[in-house]
C-alpha positions in Angstrom: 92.5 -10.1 -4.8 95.7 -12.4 -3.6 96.3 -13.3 -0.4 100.3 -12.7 1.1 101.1 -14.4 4.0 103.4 -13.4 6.4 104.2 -15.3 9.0 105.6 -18.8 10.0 103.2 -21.2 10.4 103.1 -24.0 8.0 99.5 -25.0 8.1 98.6 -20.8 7.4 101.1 -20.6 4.5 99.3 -23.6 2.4 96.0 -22.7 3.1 96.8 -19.0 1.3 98.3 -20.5 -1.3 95.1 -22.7 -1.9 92.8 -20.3 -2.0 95.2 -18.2 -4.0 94.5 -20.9 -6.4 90.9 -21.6 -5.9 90.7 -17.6 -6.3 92.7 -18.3 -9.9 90.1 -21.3 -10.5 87.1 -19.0 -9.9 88.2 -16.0 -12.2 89.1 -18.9 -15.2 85.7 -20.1 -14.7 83.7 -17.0 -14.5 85.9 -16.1 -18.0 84.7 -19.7 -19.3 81.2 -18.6 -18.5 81.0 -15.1 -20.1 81.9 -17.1 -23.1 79.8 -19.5 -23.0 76.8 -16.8 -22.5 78.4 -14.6 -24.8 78.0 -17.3 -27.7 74.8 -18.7 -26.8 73.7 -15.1 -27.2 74.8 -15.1 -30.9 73.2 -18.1 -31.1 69.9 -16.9 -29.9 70.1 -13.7 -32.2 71.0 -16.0 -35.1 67.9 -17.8 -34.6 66.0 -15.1 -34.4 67.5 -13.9 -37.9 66.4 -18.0 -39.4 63.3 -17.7 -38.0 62.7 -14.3 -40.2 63.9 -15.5 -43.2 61.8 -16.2 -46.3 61.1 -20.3 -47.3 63.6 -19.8 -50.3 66.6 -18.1 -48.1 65.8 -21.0 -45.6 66.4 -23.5 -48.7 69.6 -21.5 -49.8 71.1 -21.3 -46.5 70.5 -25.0 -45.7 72.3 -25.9 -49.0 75.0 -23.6 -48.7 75.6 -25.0 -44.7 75.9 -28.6 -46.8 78.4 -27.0 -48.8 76.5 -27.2 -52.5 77.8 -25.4 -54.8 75.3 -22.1 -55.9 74.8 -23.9 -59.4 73.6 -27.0 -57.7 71.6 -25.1 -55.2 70.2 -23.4 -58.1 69.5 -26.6 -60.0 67.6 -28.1 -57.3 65.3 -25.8 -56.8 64.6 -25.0 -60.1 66.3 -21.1 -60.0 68.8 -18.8 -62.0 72.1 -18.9 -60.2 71.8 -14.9 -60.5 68.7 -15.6 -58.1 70.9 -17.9 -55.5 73.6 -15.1 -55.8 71.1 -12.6 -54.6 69.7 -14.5 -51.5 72.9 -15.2 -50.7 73.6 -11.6 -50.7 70.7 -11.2 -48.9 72.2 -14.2 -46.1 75.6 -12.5 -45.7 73.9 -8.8 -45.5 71.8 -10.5 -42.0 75.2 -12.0 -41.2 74.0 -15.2 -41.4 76.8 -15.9 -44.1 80.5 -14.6 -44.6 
């Protein structure tokens, strides 16, 4: 929107130019909130996505979100690491992976 002022009274000319910037504010925090909604949305989907997976892709992606190695994951719970490979397949086809 921007204000312009146009005339020569002090008192005019700095309240324009603070709501010029209180206009600025307002647009940087209305940004700052899309973004915020924006990711809690992915958050919310991404939940939704955990809370479908099976009890063994819920072990896998805990372990890999601790950073253990698929041999290690498979170890532990007593799998092939041909069988981690898949779920993880599985994980990064639902995006819950890259």
């Amino acid at each position: 929107m921007g204000l312009t002022y146009n005339g020569d009274d002090g008192t005019t000319k700095i309240l324009v130019e603070t709501l010029n910037k209180l206009e600025k504010y307002i647009d940087a925090v209305n940004k700052k909130t899309n973004e915020a909604n924006d990711r809690l949305d992915k958050l919310e989907k991404n939940q939704v996505l955990v809370d479908t997976l099976t009890k063994r892709e819920q072990e896998v992606l805990e372990r890999l979100k601790k950073g253990t190695p698929t041999k290690d994951i498979a170890q532990e719970l007593g799998v092939s690491g041909a069988r981690v490979s898949t779920i993880k397949r599985q994980l990064k086809n639902k995006g819950l992976i890259v």
